[in-house]
N, C-alpha and C positions, 0 to 999 in steps of 0.2 A: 431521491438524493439530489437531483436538480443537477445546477450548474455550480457546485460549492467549489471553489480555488485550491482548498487544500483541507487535506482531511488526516485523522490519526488511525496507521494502521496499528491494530492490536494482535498480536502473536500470544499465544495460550502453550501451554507445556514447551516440554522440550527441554535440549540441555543448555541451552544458552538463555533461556527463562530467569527471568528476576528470583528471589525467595517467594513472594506473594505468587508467585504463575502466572503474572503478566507483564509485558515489555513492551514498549509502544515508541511506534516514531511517526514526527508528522511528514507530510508528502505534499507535493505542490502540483496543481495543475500543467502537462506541458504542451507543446503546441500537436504534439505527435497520436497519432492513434493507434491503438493496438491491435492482435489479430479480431476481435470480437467487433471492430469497428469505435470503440469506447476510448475516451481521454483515457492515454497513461500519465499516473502521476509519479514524481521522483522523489527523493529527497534532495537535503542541498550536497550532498557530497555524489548523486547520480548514481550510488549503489542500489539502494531501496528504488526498486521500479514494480507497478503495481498499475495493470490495466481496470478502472472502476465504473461497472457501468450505473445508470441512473436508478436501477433498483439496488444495488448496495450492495453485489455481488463482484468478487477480488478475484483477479488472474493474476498472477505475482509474475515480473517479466524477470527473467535473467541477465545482469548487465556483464558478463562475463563470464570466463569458463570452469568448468566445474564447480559451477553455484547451484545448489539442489533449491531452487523455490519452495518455500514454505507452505504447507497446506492448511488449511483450519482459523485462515485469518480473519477476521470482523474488521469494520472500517466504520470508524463512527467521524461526523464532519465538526471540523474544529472552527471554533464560533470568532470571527475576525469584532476585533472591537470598534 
């Protein structure tokens, strides 16, 4: 995974899932690291927080309370033009 700036996480089932079974938002690198030691990236609204490290494995961080972090998410890096 390297050092990519922002990547899209994809969320799979569930009830807040699209029709097709997948929902995806993109996330941005930020200055901060999370418990694994790894860049956490956010989204722009700071909800969506997500520890990513450089093998392409997701810790999803909780930006508030009673938020159940998602399990089963993929993280593909989103290609800057």
């Amino acid at each position: 995974m390297g050092r990519d700036e922002a990547f899209e996480l994809v969320f799979t089932g569930g009830a807040a899932s699209v029709p097709d079974g997948e929902d995806a938002v993109v996330v941005h690198r930020t200055d901060r690291k999370g418990p694994g030691g790894h860049p956490i990236y956010a989204d722009d609204t700071g909800i969506v927080q997500a520890e990513i490290s450089d093998r392409g494995e997701v810790r999803m961080i909780a930006s508030g309370g009673h938020q159940q972090p998602a399990s089963g998410v993929e993280v593909r890096p989103v290609v800057q033009p």
